[in-house]
VEXDREN-2710 file (C-alpha; in Angstrom, 1 decimal):
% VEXDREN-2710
k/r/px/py/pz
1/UNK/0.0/0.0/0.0
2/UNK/1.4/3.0/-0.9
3/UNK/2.4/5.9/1.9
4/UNK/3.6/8.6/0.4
5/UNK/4.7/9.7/-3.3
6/UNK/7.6/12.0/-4.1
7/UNK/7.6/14.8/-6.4
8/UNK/6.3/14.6/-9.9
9/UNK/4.3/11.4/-9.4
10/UNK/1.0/11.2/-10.7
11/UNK/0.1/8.1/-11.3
12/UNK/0.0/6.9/-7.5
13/UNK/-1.6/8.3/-4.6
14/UNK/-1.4/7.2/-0.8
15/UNK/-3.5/4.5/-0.2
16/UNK/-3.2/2.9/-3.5
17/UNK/-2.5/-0.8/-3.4
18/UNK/0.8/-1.9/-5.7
19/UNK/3.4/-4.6/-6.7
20/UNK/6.2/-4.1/-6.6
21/UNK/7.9/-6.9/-9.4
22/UNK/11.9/-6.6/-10.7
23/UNK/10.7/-5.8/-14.2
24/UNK/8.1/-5.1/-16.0
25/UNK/7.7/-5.6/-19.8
26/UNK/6.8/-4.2/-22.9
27/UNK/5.6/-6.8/-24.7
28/UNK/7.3/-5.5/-27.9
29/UNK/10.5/-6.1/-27.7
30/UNK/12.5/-9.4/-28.9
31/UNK/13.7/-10.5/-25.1
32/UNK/9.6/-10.2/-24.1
33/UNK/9.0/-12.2/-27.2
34/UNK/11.7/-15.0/-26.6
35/UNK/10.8/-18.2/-24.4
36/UNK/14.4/-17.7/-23.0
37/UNK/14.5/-14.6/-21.1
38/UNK/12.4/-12.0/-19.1
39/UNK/14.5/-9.3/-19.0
40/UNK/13.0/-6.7/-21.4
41/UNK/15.0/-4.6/-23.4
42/UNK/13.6/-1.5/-21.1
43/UNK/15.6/-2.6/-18.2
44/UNK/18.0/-0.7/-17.1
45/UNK/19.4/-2.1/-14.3
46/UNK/22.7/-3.5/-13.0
47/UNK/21.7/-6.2/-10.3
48/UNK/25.1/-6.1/-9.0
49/UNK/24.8/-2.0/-8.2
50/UNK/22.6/-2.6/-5.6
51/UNK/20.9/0.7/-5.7
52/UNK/18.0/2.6/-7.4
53/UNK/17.6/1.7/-11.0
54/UNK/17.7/5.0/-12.0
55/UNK/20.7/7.2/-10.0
56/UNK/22.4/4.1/-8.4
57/UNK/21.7/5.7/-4.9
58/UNK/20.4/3.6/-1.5
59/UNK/17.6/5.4/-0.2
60/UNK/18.2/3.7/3.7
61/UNK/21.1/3.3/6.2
62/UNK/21.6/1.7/9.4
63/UNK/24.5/3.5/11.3
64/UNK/26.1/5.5/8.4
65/UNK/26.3/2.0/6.2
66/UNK/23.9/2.0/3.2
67/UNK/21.0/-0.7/2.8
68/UNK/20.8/-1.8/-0.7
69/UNK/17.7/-2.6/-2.5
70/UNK/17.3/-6.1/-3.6
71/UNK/16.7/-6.0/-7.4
72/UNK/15.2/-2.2/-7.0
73/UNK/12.2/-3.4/-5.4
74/UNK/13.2/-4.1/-1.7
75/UNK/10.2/-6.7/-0.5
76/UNK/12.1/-8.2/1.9
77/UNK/11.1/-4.7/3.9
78/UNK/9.0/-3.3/5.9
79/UNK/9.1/0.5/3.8
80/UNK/10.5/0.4/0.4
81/UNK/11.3/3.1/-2.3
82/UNK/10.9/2.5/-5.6
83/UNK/10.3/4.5/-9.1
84/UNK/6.6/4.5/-10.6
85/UNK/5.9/3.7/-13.6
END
């Protein structure tokens, strides 16, 4: 359930219910179409980063050290951030 969106969002409002999932896809591309894969072509995302998808930044710490989010979603948490859309 969402609690709060940042600035610019306006496709979500507090007190929407969401899922967060690693990836999406678009359905066009030739990874989406292959029986092989289900990373889409629209990812953008290096797993090993640990960080946002989009600025590579954690958006918690626990006494100064940075909590990573798991593949950009963060479900193993209580609060997570993530990027809409």
């Amino acid at each position: 359930i969402v609690d709060s969106v940042g600035e610019g969002v306006t496709d979500l409002q507090p007190g929407d219910h969401v899922l967060p999932i690693f990836t999406g896809e678009c359905g066009d591309c030739p990874l989406c179409h292959s029986e092989e894969s289900n990373m889409c072509d629209l990812l953008r995302i290096n797993t090993e980063r640990g960080g946002m998808i989009h600025d590579g930044e954690s958006r918690f710490s626990i006494n100064g050290k940075p909590i990573h989010h798991f593949l950009g979603t963060s479900t193993f948490s209580e609060y997570t951030v993530v990027h809409s859309g």
